[in-house]
N, C-alpha and C positions, 0 to 999 in steps of 0.2 A: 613362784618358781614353777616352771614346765618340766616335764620330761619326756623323750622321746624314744620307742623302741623301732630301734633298725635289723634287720637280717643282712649283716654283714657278708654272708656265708654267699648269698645271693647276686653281689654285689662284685664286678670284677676288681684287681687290684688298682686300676689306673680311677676307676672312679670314686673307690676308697680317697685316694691319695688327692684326688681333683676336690672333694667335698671337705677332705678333711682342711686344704690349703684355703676353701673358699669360709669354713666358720676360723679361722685362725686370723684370717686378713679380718673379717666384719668383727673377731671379737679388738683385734687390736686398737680399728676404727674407732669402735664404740668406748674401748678404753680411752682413747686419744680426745675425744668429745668430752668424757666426763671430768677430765684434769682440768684446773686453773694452772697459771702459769707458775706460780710460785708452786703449786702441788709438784710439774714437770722439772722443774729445777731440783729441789728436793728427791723426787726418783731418780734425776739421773745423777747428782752426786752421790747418791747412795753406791749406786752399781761401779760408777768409776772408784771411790773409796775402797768399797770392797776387793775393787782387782788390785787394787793398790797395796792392801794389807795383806792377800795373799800373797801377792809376788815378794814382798817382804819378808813375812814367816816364810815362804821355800829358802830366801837367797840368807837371810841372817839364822834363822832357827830351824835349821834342816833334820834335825833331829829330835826334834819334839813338834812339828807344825806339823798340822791334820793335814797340810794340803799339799800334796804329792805330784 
């Protein structure tokens, strides 16, 4: 594990926001590489599942579901 110290402060906002877009794209990349396919299937049913069960607790258990 690395770690890295930036001065931010030093730093205008558009380049913040350009570096910050450019480790989000290479971390996704790099997620995207280290999946098997049945791993990718497995992630994305989880995420559809989950909107699924929220949208469910809002529209049946509006009154006891965490999700607002």
């Amino acid at each position: 594990m690395w770690s890295h110290v930036v001065n931010l402060s030093a730093m205008s906002d558009e380049k913040i926001y350009e570096m910050h877009q450019k480790l989000t794209n290479v971390y996704w990349e790099e997620k995207k590489k280290s999946f098997k396919i049945s791993t990718k299937s497995t992630y994305y049913l989880q995420r559809v599942l989950g909107k699924i069960t929220r949208e469910l607790d809002k529209r049946f258990f509006p009154k006891i579901s965490k999700y607002k």
